[in-house]
C-alpha positions as CSV (number, residue, x, y, z in Angstrom):
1,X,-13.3,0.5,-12.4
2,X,-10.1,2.6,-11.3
3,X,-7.8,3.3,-8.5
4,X,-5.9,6.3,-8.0
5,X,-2.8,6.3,-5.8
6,X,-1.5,10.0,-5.1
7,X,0.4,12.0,-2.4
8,X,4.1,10.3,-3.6
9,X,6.7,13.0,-3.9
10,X,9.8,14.4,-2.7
11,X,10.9,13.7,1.4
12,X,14.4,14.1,3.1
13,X,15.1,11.0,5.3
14,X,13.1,10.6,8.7
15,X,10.4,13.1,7.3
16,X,6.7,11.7,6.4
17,X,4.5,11.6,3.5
18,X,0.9,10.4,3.2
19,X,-0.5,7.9,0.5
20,X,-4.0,8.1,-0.8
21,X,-5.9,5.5,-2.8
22,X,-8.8,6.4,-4.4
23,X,-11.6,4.3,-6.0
24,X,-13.8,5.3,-8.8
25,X,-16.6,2.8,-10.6
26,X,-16.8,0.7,-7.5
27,X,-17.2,0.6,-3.9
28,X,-14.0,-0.1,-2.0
29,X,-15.4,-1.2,1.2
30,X,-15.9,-4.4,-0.3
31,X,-11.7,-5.0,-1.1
32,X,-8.8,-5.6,0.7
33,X,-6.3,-3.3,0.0
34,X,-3.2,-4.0,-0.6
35,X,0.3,-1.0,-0.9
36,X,3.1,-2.3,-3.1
37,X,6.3,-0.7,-4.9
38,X,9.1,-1.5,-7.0
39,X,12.5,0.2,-7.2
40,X,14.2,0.3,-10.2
41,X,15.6,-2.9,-10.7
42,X,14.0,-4.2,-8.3
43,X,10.9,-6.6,-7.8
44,X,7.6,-5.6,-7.0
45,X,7.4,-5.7,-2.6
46,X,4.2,-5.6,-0.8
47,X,4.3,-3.0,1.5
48,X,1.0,-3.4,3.8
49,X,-2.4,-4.3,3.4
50,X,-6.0,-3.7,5.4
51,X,-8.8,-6.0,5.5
52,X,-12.5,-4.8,3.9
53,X,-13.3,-4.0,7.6
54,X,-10.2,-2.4,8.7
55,X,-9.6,-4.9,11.5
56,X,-6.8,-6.4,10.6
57,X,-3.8,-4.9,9.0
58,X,-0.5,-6.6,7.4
59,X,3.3,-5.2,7.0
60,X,6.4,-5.9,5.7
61,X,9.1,-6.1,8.5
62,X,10.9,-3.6,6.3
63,X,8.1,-0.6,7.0
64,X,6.7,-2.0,10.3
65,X,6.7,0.3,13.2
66,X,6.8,3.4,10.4
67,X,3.9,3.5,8.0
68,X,0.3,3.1,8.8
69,X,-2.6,1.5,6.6
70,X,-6.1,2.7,7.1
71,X,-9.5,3.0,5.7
72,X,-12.2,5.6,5.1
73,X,-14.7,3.6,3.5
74,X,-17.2,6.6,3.2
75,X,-14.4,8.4,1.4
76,X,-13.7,5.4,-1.0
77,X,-10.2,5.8,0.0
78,X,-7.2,4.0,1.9
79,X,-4.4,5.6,3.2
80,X,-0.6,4.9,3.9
81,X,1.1,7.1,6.2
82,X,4.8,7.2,6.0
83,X,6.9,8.1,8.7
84,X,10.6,7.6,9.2
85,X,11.3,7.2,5.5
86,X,14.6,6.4,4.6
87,X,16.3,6.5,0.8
88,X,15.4,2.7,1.2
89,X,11.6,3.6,0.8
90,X,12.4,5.6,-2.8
91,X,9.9,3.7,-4.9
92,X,7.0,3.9,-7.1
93,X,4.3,2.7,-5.0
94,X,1.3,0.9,-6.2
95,X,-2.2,0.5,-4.7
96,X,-4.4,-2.7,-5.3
97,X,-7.7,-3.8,-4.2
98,X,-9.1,-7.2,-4.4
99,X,-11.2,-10.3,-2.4
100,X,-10.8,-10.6,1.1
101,X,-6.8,-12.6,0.9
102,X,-7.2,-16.2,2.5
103,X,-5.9,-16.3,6.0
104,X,-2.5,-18.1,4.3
105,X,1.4,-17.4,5.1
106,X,4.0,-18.0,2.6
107,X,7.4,-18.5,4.0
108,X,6.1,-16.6,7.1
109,X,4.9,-13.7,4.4
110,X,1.2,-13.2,4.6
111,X,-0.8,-13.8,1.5
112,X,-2.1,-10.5,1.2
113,X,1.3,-9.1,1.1
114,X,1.9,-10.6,-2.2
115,X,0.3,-9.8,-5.8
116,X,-1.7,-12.4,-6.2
117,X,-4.6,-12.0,-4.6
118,X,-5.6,-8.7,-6.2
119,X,-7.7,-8.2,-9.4
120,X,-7.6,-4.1,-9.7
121,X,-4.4,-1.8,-9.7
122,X,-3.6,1.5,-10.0
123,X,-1.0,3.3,-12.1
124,X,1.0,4.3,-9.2
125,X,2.5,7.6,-7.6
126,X,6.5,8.0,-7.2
127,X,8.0,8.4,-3.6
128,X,11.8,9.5,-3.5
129,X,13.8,10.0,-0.3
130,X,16.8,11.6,0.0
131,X,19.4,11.1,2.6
């Protein structure tokens, strides 16, 4: 069981970059999917996350408006596209995939936007912005 996040790199402000998360050992139709990432110094933020159908997608206020989550389910693979990005969005950023998150909110946060909920992660792929 593994997940491969790739497509991080190097962007100038307002440019875009596209995240891919790859599965290998299982099918990842059956998982949410949740995007996280952790500055330096920082704590770990969840970014976004899709349900196992697609249907429903989550966001951070901080990327809402500018990236995208989606699903190709007969790729194995979810997706974050990343417009607009700003120095802000400089981060390693982490893909995870686990059971359908409870339909819960925490301090107005939805629950699938924090780690909990997720039993498989991947090692991670560095995005850096500059201004």
């Amino acid at each position: 069981v593994q997940l491969q996040a790739s497509g991080g790199g190097l962007a100038q402000a307002g440019g875009s970059l596209r995240l891919s998360c790859a599965a290998s050992g299982f099918i990842l139709e059956y998982y949410a999917i949740g995007w996280f990432r952790q500055a330096p110094g920082e704590e770990r933020e969840g970014v976004s996350c899709i349900s196992t159908s697609g249907g429903s997608t989550y966001y951070a206020d901080s990327v809402k408006g500018r990236f995208t989550i989606s699903r190709d389910n007969a790729k194995n693979t979810v997706y974050l596209q990343m417009n607009s990005l700003k120095p802000e969005d400089t981060a390693i950023y982490y893909c995870a995939a686990g059971p359908e998150p409870l339909n819960t909110y925490y301090s107005g946060v939805y629950y699938g936007l924090f780690a909990a909920p997720y039993d498989y992660w991947g090692q991670g792929t560095q995005v850096t912005v500059s201004s």
